[in-house]
C-alpha positions as CSV (number, residue, x, y, z in Angstrom):
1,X,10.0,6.9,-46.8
2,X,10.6,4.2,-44.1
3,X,11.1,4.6,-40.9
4,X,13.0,2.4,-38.0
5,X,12.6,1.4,-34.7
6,X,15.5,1.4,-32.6
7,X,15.5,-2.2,-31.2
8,X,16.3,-2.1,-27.3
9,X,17.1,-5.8,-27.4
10,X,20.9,-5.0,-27.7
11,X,20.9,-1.6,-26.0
12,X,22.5,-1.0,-22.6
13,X,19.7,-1.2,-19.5
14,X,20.0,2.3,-17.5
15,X,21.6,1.2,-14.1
16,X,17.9,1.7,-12.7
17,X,16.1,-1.2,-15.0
18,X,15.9,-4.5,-12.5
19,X,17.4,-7.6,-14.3
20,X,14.0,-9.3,-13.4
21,X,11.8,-9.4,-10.4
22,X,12.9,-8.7,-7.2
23,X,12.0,-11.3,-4.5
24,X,10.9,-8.9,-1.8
25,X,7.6,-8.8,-4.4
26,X,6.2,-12.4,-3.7
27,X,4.3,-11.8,-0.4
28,X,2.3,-9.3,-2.3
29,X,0.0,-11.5,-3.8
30,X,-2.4,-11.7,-0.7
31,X,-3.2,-8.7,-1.0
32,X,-4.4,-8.8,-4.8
33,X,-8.1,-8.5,-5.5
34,X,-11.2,-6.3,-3.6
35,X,-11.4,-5.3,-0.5
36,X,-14.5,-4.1,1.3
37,X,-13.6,-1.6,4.3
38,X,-14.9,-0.4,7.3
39,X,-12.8,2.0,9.1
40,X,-13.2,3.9,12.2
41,X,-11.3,6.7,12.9
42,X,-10.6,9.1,15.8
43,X,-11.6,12.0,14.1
44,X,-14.8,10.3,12.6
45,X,-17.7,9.8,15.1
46,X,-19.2,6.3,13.3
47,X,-17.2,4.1,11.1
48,X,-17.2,4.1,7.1
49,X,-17.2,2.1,4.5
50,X,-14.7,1.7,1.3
51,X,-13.3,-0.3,-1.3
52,X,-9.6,-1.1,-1.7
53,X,-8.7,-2.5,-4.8
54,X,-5.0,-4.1,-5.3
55,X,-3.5,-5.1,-9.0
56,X,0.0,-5.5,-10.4
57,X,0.9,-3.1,-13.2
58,X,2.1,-4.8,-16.6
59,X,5.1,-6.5,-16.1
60,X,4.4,-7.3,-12.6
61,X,7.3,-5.1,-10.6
62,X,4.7,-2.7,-8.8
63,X,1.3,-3.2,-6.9
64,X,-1.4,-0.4,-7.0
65,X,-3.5,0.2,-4.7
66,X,-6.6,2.4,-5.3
67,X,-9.0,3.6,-2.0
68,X,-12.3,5.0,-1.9
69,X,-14.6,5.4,1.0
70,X,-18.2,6.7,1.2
71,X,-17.2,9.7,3.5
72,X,-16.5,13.4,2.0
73,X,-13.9,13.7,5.0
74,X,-12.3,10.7,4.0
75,X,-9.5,10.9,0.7
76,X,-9.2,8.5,-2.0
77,X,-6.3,7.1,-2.7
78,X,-3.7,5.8,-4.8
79,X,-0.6,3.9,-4.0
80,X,2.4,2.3,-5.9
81,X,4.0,-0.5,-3.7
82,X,7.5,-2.0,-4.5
83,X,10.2,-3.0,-4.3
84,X,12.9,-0.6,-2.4
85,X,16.0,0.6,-3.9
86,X,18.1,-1.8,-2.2
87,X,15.4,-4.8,-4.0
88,X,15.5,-6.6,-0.7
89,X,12.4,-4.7,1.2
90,X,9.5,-3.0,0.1
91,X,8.3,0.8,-0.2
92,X,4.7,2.1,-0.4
93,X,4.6,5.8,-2.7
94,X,1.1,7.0,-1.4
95,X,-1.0,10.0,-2.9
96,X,-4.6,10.9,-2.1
97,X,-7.4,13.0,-3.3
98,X,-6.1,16.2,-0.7
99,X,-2.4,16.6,-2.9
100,X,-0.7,14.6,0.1
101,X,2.2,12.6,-1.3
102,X,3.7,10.2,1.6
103,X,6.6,7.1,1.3
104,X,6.7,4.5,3.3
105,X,8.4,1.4,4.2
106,X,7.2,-2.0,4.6
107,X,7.3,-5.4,5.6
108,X,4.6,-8.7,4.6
109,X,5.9,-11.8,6.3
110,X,4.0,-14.7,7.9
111,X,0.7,-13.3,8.0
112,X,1.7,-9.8,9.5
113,X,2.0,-6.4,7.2
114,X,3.8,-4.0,8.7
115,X,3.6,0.0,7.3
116,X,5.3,2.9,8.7
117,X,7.1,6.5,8.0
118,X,9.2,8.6,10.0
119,X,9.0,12.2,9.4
120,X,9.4,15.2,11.8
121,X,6.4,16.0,13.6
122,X,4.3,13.8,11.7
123,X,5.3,9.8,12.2
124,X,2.6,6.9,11.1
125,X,2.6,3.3,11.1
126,X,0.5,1.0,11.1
127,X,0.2,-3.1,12.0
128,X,-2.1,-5.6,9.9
129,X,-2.8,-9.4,10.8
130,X,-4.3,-11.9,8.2
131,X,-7.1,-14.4,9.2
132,X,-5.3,-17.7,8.1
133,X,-7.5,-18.0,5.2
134,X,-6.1,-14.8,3.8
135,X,-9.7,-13.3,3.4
136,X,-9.9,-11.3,6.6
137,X,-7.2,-8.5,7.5
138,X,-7.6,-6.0,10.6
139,X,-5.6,-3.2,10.9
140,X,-4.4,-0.5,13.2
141,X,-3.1,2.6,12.8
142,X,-0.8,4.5,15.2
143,X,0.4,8.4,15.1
144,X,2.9,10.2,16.8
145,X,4.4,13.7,16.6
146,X,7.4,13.4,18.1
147,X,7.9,10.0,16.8
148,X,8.8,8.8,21.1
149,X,4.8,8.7,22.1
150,X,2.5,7.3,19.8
151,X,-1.6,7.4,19.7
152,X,-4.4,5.2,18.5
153,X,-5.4,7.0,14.8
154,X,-7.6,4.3,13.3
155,X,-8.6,0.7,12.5
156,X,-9.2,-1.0,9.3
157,X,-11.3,-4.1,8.6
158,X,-10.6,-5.8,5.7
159,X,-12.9,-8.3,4.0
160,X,-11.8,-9.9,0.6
161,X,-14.6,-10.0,-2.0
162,X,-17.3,-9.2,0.3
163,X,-19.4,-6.6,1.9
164,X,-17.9,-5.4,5.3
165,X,-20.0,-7.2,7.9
């Protein structure tokens, strides 16, 4: 007895599949490779150290983005970065170690990576600039809870490839 394979070659695309790769992509690549990270926090009395990690999944339409740091109060991390539905900007799908699941938008353009969300009672964003070598990226991170007034929440250093200094 033989068995066949449908062949998808000639089959209909769900409305969903992207006829190739969406542009909005392309200022990913900076971010691909290791990171070393020392964060401070506001709820953290000294900073910590992690590892961010960034690779595209087969076929190149998604970035992932896996976070560890050496602090029990700190989650790890996974995120799924974009393209939005529209295919012209870009969306973050974030889940950590806690069962939090958070979306986000977001914008990489001339050396500036913009995050943020706007939820009820909960708001985040955050700013990052790149060194102009690329291998350098500081971030900070704003909160706000009634998305008018916003408050320091925490700063990333980035180093690519390195130990945090």
């Amino acid at each position: 007895m033989t068995t066949s394979r449908k062949s998808h070659q000639h089959s209909p695309h769900p409305s969903d599949v992207p006829s190739g790769r969406s542009p909005a992509l392309a200022p990913l690549h900076v971010l691909v490779g290791t990171w070393f990270v020392e964060m401070t926090h506001v709820a953290l009395s000294a900073p910590v150290h992690g590892l961010k990690t960034y690779t595209w999944l087969e076929g190149g339409h998604f970035l992932i983005e896996r976070t560890r740091f050496d602090h029990p109060d700190v989650p790890d991390s996974v995120a799924v970065i974009g393209a939005d539905a529209s295919g012209e900007g870009l969306s973050e799908h974030y889940f950590d170690s806690r069962g939090v699941l958070r979306v986000f938008e977001m914008t990489l353009e001339n050396g500036l990576w913009k995050v943020w969300r706007d939820e009820s009672g909960f708001s985040q964003r955050f700013t990052g600039t790149f060194s102009a070598d690329g291998q350098t990226l500081e971030v900070v991170g704003e909160l706000s809870q009634d998305g008018m007034q916003w408050e320091h929440d925490f700063t990333h250093r980035y180093s690519k490839g390195k130990g945090a200094s």
